[in-house]
C-alpha positions in Angstrom: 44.4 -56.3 0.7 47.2 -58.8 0.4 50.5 -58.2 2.0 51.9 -56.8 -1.4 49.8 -55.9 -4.7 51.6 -57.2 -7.5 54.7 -55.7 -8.7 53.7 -55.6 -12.1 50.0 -54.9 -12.3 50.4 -51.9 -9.7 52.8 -50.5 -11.1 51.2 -50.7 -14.3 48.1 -49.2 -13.0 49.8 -46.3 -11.5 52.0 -45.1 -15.1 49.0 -46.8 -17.6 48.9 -43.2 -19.4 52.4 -43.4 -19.9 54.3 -46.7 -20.6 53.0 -49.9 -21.7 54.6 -52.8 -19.3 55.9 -56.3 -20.9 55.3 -59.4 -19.4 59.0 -60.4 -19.1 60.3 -59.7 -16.2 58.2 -56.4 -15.0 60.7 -53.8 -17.0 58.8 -51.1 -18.5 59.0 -49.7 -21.6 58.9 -45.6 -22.0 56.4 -43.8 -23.6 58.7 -42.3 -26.9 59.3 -38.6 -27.0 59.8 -37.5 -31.0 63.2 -36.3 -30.9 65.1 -37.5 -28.2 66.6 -40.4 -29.8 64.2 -43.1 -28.6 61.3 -43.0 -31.4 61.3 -40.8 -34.5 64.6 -39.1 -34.2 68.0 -39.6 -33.6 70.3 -39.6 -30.6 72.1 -36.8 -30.4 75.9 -36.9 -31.7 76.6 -34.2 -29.2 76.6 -35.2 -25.7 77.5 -31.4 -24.3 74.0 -30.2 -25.8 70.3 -31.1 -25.5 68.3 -32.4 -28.2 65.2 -29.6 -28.2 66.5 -26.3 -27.9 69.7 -26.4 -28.0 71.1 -24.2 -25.4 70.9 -26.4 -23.0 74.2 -27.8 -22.0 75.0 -31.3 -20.6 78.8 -30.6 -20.0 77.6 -26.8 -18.0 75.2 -29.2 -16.1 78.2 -32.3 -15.3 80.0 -29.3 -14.0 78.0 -27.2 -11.6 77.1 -31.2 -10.2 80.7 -31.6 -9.7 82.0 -28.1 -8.7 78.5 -26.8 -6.4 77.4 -30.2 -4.9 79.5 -33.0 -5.0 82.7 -31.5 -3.9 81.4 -29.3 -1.6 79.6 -31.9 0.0 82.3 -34.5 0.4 84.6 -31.2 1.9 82.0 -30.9 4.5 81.7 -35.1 4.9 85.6 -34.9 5.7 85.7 -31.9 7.7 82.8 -33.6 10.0 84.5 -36.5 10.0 87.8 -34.8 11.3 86.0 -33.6 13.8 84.8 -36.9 15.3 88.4 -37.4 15.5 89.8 -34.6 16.7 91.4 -35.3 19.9 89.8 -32.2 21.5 86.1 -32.9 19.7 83.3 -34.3 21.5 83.9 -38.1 21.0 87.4 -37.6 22.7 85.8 -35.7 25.3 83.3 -38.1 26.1 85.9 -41.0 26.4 87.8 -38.6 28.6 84.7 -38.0 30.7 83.2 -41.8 31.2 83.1 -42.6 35.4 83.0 -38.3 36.0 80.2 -36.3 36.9 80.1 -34.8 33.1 80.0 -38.2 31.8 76.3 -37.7 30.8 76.5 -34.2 29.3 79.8 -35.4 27.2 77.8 -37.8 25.3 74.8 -36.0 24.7 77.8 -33.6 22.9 79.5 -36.5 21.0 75.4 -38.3 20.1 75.0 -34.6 18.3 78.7 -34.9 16.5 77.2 -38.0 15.3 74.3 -37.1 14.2 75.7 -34.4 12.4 78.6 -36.9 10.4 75.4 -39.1 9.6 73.4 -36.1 7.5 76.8 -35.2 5.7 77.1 -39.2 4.9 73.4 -39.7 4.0 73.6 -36.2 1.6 76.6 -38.0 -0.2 74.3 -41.5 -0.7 72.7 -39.6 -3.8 76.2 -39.3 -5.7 78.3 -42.6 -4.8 79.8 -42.7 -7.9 83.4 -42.9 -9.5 85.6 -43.4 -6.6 82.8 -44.2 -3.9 81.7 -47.2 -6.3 85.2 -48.8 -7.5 86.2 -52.1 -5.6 81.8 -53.2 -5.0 81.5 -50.0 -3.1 84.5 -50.3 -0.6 85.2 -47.0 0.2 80.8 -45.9 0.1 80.3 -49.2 2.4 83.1 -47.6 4.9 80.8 -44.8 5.2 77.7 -46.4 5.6 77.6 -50.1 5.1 73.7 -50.4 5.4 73.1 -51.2 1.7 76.3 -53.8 2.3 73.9 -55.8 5.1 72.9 -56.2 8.5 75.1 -54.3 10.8 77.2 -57.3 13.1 76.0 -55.7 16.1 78.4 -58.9 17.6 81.2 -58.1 15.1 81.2 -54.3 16.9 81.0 -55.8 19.9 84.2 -57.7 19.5 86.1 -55.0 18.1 85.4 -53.0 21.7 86.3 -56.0 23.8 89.7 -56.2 21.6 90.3 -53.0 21.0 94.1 -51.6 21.5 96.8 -49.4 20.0 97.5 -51.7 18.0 94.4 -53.0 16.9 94.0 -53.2 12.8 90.6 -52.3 11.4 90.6 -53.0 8.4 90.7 -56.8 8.7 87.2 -56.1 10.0 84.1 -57.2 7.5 82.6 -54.1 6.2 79.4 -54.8 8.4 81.3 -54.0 11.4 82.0 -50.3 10.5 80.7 -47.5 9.5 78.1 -44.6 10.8 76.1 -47.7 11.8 78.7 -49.1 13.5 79.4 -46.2 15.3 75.8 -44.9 16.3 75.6 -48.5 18.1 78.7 -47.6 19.9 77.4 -44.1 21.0 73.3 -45.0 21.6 73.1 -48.5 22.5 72.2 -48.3 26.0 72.4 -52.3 26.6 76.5 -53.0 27.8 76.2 -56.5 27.5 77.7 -58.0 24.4 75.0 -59.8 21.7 77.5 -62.6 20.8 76.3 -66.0 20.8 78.0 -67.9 24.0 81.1 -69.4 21.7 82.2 -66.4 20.5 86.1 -65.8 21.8 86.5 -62.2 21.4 83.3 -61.3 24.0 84.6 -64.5 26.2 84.9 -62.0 29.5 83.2 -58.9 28.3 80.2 -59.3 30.3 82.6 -59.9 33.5 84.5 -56.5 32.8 83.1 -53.4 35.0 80.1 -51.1 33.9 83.1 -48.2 33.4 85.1 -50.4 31.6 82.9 -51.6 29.2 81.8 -47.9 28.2 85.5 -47.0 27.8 86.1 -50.0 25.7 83.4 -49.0 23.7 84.1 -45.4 23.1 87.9 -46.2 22.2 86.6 -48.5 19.3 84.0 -45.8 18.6 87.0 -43.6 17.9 88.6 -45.9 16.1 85.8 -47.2 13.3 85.3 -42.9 13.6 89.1 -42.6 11.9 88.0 -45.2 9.3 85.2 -43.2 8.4 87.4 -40.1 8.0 90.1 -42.0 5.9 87.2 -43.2 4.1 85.8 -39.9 2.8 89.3 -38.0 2.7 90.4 -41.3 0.2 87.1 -40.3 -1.9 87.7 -36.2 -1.7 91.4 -36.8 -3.1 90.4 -38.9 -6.0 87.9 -36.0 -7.0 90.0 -33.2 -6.5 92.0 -31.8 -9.3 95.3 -31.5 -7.2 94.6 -35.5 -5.9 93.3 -38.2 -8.6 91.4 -35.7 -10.3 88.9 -37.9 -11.5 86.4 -34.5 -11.8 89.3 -34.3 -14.8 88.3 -37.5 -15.8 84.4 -36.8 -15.2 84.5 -34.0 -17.6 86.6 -35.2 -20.4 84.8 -34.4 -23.4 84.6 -37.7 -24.4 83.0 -38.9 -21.1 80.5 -37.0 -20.9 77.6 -39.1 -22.3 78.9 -42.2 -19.5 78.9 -39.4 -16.9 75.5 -38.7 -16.8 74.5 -42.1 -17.2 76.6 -43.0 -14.0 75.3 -39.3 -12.3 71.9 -40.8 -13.3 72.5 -44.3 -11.6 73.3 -42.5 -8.5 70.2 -41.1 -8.5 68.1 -44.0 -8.4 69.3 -44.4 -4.2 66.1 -42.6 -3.7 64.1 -46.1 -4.9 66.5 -48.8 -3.6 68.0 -46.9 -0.6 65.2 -44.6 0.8 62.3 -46.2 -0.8 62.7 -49.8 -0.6 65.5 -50.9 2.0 65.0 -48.1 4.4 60.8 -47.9 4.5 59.7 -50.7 2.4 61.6 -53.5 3.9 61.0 -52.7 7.7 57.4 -51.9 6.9 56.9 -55.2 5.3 55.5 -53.7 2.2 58.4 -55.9 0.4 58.5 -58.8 1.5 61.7 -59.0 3.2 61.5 -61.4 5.6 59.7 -63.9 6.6 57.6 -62.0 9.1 54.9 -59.2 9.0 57.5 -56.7 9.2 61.5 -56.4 9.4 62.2 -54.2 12.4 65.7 -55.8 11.9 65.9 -53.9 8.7 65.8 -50.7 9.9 68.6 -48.6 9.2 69.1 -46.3 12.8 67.3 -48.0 15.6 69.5 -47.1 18.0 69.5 -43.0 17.8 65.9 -43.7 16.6 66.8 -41.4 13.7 65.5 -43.6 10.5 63.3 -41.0 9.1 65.8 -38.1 9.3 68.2 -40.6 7.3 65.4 -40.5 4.8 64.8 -36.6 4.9 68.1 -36.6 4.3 68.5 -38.7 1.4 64.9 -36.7 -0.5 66.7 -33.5 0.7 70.3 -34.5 -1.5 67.7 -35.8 -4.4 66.0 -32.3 -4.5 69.4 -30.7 -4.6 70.9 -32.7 -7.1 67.4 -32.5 -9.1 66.9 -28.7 -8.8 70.9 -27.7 -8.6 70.6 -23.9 -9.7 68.4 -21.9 -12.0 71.0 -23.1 -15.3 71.7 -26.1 -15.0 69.8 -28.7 -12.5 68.1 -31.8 -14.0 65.1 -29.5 -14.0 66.0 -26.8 -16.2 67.5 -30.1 -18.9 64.1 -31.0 -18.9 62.6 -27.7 -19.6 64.9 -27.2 -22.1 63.8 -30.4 -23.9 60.0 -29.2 -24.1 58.6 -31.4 -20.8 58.3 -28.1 -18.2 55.2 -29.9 -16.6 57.5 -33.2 -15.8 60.0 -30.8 -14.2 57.3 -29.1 -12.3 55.9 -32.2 -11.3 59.3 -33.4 -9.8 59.5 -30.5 -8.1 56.0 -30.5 -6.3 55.8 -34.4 -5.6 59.7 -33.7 -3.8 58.1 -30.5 -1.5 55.1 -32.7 -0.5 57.6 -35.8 0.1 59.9 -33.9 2.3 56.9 -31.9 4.1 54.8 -35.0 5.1 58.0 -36.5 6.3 59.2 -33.4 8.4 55.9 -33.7 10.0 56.1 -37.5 11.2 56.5 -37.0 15.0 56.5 -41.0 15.5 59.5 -43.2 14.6 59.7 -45.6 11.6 60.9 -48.5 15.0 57.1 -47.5 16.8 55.5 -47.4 13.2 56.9 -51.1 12.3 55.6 -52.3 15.5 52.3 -51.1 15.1 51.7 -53.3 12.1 50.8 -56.3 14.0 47.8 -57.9 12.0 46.6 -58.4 8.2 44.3 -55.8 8.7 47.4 -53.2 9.8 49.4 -54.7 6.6 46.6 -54.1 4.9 45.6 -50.4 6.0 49.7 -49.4 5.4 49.1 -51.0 1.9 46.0 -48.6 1.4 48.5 -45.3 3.2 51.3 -45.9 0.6 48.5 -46.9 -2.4 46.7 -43.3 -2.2 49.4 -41.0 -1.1 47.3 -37.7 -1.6 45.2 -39.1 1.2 47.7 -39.0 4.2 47.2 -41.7 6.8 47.0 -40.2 10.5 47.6 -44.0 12.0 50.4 -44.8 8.9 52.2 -42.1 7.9 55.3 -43.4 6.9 53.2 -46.1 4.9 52.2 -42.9 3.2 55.3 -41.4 2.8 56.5 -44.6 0.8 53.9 -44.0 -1.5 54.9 -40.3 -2.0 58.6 -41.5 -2.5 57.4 -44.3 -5.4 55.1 -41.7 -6.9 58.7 -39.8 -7.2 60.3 -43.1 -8.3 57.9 -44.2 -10.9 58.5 -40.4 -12.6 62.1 -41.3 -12.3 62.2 -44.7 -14.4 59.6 -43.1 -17.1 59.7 -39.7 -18.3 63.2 -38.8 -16.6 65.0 -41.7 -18.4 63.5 -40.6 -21.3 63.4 -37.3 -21.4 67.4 -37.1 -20.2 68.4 -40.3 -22.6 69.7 -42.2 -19.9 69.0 -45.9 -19.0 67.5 -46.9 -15.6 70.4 -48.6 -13.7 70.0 -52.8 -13.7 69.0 -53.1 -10.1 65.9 -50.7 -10.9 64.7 -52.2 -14.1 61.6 -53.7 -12.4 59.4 -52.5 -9.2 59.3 -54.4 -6.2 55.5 -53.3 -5.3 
């Protein structure tokens, strides 16, 4: 098998009983449902109601997003952020402890903080919208500036050799911050600087003493660790009611029908996020790169941690999906006559997130394994036939489980909901 089957005829192969694809481009056309405004019917005038039964409400469903996930989980973003901060938290403690005998232990402490702040900024991937999205993603990138680019491992490094009181941030490139940023300040075990020899900022860096260097490095991890926290406290206080209120603004009456589209958009993170940057680049199922693989793509090397990124990021799309009994994206599609779809979601989501929670290899050691055509082409097989798990592959597999999600997502979701697939995921990379 080649390196990638083409986009367009696999992906045709995989939804041929329920689109028809055009040969312009790879965009796919949806198989029409009578009565949802796409073939046979009209859209409906009211945005705040479903098209089938009727009691289904859009606005009930905007609002239980809003109030019971996307607040709450950009209260508990900030409040883990605050404690990275927190002069008595575990970062500050660790600082506080570099060249002591609890040196060791202290960071342990402050690598757990950190983990925790990445689940909390992965959960809010899935809803980057309104605030998170104005300015090209400013505020979302200052979180996590992965789907920005490469992390400038060299551009952190010079922000720890010229760190001070009065150092200023935010003339840093977004690629320098972030919970990337900051996981290389924390894991990295390598103190020497990865600047080219010209670079003036790392000039003596390598000359400074083993202590030094760590200290310098865990007062810029404190300080990219503020940004982050004025980051998601700027993005809480243009939600909440009392701050911007943009939930206001969400809810208006007369923005409910862009609301879901833009709810919608956020949504499709699980293809061009989890899918695609996070396992398909690395694993050289997209051709990335010019190499077999991208190990360069990979989104937490450092904490080794790629795959819990992922978890997390399934884990948000469930909860979004499912939301409660009333009102998640589940119970809308009931209510429009498609309970099989909705089941469907739900099933292909608890096989996803079990196969992953049972990977006990790391996405670094499974991109190194792929070494010859015949790897590329046995991880092209794992991620092709999904129900067949791969014991040598399994992330491979786990790809495939994810697109199977995916492909569910730009057909009968889109449809069924009345919502158009965002512009970046109009056609399939595999």
């Amino acid at each position: 098998m080649s390196k990638r089957l083409s986009g367009l005829l696999f992906y045709c192969l995989v939804i041929f009983s329920l689109a028809a694809c055009t040969d312009s481009g790879g965009d796919v056309a949806p198989t029409p449902i009578p009565g949802d405004g796409t073939a046979g019917g009209d859209t409906p005038d009211d945005p705040s109601g479903g098209s089938g039964s009727g009691e289904y409400s859009v606005a009930q469903m905007l609002t239980a997003y809003v109030d019971e996930i996307v607040l709450p989980n950009y209260a508990a973003l900030v409040s883990s952020a605050q404690a990275m901060t927190n002069s008595e938290g575990d970062l500050h403690a660790y600082c506080d402890a570099i060249g002591t005998e609890n040196e060791s232990a202290s960071r342990a402490n402050a690598k757990d903080q950190w983990r925790a702040l990445a689940s909390q900024v992965q959960r809010a991937e899935l809803h980057a919208i309104g605030p998170a999205s104005e300015n090209a993603f400013n505020l979302q990138y200052r979180l996590n500036s992965y789907m920005f680019g490469s992390l400038s491992t060299c551009g952190v490094d010079g922000i720890a050799a010229l760190v001070d009181e009065n150092f200023d941030i935010s003339n840093r490139s977004i690629n320098q911050r972030g919970i990337g940023a900051l996981e290389y300040l924390l894991f990295n075990e390598t103190l020497v600087h990865s600047c080219p020899p010209q670079a003036s900022a790392t000039q003596n860096w390598n000359d400074l003493s083993v202590e030094q260097r760590k200290e310098k490095r865990c007062d810029a991890a404190k300080l990219i660790a503020q940004d982050i926290a004025e980051a998601a406290d700027a993005i809480a206080t243009r939600w909440d009611p009392s701050g911007g209120d943009f939930r206001g603004i969400f809810l208006a009456e007369d923005s409910l029908s862009e609301s879901l589209q833009i709810t919608t958009d956020g949504l499709f993170y699980l293809e061009e996020g989890a899918k695609d940057a996070k396992l398909g680049n690395p694993l050289g199922i997209i051709e990335a790169c010019s190499s077999l693989t991208c190990p360069e793509q990979i989104e937490s090397p450092f904490s080794r941690t790629s795959l819990r990124q992922i978890i997390n990021n399934v884990r948000a799309f469930e909860t979004i999906f499912v939301s409660n009994e009333a009102t998640g994206f589940d119970a809308h599609i009931v209510s429009e006559g498609f309970p099989e779809v909705a089941q469907r979601f739900v099933d292909n989501l608890s096989v996803t997130i079990a196969l992953a929670e049972s990977i006990d290899v790391s996405l670094s050691d499974q991109v190194q394994l792929i070494q010859t055509a015949s790897d590329d082409a046995e991880c092209a097989n794992a991620f092709a036939n999904p129900d067949s798990p791969s014991d040598r592959f399994p992330t491979c597999t786990l790809y495939g489980l994810i697109k199977r999600i995916v492909d569910d997502l730009k057909i009968d979701f889109v449809t069924i909901v009345n919502v158009s697939v965002p512009g970046g995921s109009q056609a399939d990379n595999d």
